[in-house]
Structure formats: structure tokens, C-alpha cells
C-alpha positions as CSV (number, residue, x, y, z in Angstrom):
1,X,111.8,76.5,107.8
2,X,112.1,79.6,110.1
3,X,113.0,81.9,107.7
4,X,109.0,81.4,106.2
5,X,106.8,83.3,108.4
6,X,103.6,84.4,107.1
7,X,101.0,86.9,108.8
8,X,98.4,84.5,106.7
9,X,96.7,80.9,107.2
10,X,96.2,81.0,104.0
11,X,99.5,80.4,102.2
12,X,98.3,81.6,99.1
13,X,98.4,85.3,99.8
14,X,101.9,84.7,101.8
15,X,104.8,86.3,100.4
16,X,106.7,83.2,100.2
17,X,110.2,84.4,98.9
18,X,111.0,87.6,101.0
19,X,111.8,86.0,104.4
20,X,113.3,83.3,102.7
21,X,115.9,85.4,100.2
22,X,116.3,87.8,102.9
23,X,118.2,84.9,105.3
24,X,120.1,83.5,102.7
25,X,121.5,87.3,101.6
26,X,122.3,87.7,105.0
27,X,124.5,84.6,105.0
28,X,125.5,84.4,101.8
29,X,125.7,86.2,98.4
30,X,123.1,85.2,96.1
31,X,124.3,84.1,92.4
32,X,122.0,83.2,89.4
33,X,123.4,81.4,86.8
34,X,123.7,83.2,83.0
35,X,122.1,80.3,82.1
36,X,118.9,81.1,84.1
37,X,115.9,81.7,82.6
38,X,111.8,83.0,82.7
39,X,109.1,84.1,80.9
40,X,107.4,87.2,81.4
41,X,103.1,87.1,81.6
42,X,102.1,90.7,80.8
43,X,98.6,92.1,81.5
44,X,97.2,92.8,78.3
45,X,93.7,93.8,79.9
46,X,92.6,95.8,82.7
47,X,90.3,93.3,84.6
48,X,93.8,90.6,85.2
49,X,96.3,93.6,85.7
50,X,94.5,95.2,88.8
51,X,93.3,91.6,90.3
52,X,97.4,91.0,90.2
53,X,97.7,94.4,92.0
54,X,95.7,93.4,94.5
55,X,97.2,90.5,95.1
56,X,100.7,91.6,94.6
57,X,99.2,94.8,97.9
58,X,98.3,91.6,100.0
59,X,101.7,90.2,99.3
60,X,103.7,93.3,99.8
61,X,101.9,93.1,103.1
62,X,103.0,89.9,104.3
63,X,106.2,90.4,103.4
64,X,106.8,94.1,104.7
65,X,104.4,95.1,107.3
66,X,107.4,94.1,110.3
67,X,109.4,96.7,111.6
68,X,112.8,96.8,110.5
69,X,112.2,96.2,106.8
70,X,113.6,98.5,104.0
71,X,109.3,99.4,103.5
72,X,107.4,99.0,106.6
73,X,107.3,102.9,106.8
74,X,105.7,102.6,102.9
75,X,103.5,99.5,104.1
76,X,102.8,101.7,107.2
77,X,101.7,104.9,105.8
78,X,99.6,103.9,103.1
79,X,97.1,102.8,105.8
80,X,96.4,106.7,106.7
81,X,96.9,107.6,102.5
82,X,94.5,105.5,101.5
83,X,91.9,106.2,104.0
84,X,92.5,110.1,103.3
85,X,91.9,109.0,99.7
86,X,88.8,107.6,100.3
87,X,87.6,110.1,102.0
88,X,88.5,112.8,100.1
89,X,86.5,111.1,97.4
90,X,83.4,110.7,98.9
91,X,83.5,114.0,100.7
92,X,84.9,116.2,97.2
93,X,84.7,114.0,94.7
94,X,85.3,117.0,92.1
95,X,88.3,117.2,94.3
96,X,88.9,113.9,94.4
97,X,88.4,113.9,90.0
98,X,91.1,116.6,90.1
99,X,93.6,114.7,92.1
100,X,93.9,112.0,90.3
101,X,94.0,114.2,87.1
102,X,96.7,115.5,88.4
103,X,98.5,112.5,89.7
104,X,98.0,111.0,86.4
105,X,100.3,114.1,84.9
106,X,102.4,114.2,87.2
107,X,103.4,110.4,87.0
108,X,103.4,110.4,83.3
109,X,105.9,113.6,84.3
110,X,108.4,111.6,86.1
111,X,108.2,108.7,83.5
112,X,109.6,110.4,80.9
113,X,111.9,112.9,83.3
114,X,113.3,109.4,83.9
115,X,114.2,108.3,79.8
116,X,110.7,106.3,79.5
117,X,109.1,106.8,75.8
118,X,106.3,108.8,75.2
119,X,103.4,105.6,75.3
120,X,104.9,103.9,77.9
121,X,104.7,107.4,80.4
122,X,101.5,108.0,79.1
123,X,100.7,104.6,79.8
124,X,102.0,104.6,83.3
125,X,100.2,107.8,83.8
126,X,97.2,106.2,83.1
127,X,97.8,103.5,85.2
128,X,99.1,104.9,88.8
129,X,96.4,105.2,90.0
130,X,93.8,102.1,89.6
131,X,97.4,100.4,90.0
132,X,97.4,102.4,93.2
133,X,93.8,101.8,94.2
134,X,94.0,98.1,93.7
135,X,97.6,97.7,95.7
136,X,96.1,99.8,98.1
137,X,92.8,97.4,97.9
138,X,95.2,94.3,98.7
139,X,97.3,95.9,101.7
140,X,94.4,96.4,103.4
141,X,93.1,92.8,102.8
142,X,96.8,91.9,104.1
143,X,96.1,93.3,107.5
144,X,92.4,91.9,107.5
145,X,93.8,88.1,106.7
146,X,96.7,88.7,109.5
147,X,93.6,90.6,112.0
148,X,91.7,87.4,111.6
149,X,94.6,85.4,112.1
150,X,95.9,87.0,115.4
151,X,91.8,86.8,116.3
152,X,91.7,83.2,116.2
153,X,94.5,82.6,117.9
């Protein structure tokens, strides 16, 4: 039970397996059995994939916004990324249009610099950044549930 510590009262957005896996790795080696077993629930459509990224942000939050963790830094810096984001947007949003041209290529670039097919770097290219956007969306609900939180208390 002390390995579960969430920056949430609300369970739901908690990352419930990092704290967790992380103590039992630390005392143990983990093994899954050959036998194991899951299914895989793509996002087909737009509208379910970025409501998961937002809630996959808020989690990523929870489980990584402590110091000491392999991506605090990541969780860390994407506060002042994001914000420069947004504001770039509404101050240049020609800019703003051109930046995420470009991030587009270049992600779609490193996809297929790193063996992925054609569709599925194009696809990805397409995707980093209202993936990116909506991640972003959901860390910065993470620190709003965990602000409310430490206000109440």
C-alpha cells in the first residue's frame, strides 16, 4: 500500500502501476509468463485517440512529476514548451502554422530514419502534434488535479 501514491483524489486519473512496478523492480526482477496474454484497443478515430492522450498527459503526470524519476526533467519542461507554444500561436500564428508544418516533416523524418514504413511515418507525422497538444492538454490538468489537492489540504 505505500508504494501507491497518487498526486490525485480522484483515482481515476492516478497512475496506478508506476509506483507500484517501480518497488517491486527494485526488489525483485519482474517475470511475465510466455503464457501471458492482451488485446490491443487501437484508436481508429481522431475524437477517442486524443481524449486517450489526454488522459494518458494527466497520467504521465502522476506518475512522473517527482524528482528523481527517469522523466521528471520531460514532465518538467513541457510546462515552459507548451506555454511557449501557445503563445507563439496566438502571437504568430503564421508562425505558429509553419512550426507545426515543419514538426510534422520532421517527425515523419525520424520515423522512417528509424525503419518505419512509409504510411505509418506519414501517419505519425500527422499525428505528433495533436498527440502533442492533447498530452500536453492532460499534463497540465495533472498539475491542476494535484494544485487542488495540496489546496484543500
Amino acid at each position: 500500500a505505500t508504494s501507491f501514491a497518487s498526486h490525485y483524489d480522484d483515482l481515476r486519473f492516478s497512475s496506478d502501476d508506476t509506483h507500484m512496478l517501480r518497488a517491486i523492480a527494485g526488489r525483485d526482477r519482474i517475470h511475465i509468463s510466455p503464457h501471458f496474454a492482451s488485446w490491443y484497443r487501437n484508436r481508429e478515430a481522431l475524437g477517442p485517440f486524443l481524449r486517450h492522450a489526454v488522459h494518458r498527459g494527466t497520467t504521465f503526470y502522476d506518475g512522473f512529476f517527482r524528482p528523481g524519476t527517469r522523466f521528471f526533467p520531460v514532465a518538467a519542461a513541457s510546462f515552459p514548451a507548451s506555454a511557449v507554444g501557445v503563445s507563439l500561436a496566438l502571437a504568430r500564428p503564421r508562425a505558429a502554422l509553419g512550426a507545426v508544418a515543419g514538426l510534422s516533416v520532421l517527425g515523419a523524418g525520424f520515423a522512417r530514419h528509424r525503419g518505419r514504413p512509409r504510411e505509418e511515418a506519414a501517419a505519425f507525422g500527422a499525428l505528433l502534434v495533436p498527440f502533442s497538444t492533447a498530452f500536453s492538454i492532460g499534463i497540465w490538468r495533472g498539475a491542476w488535479l494535484a494544485a487542488s489537492v495540496r489546496r484543500r489540504a
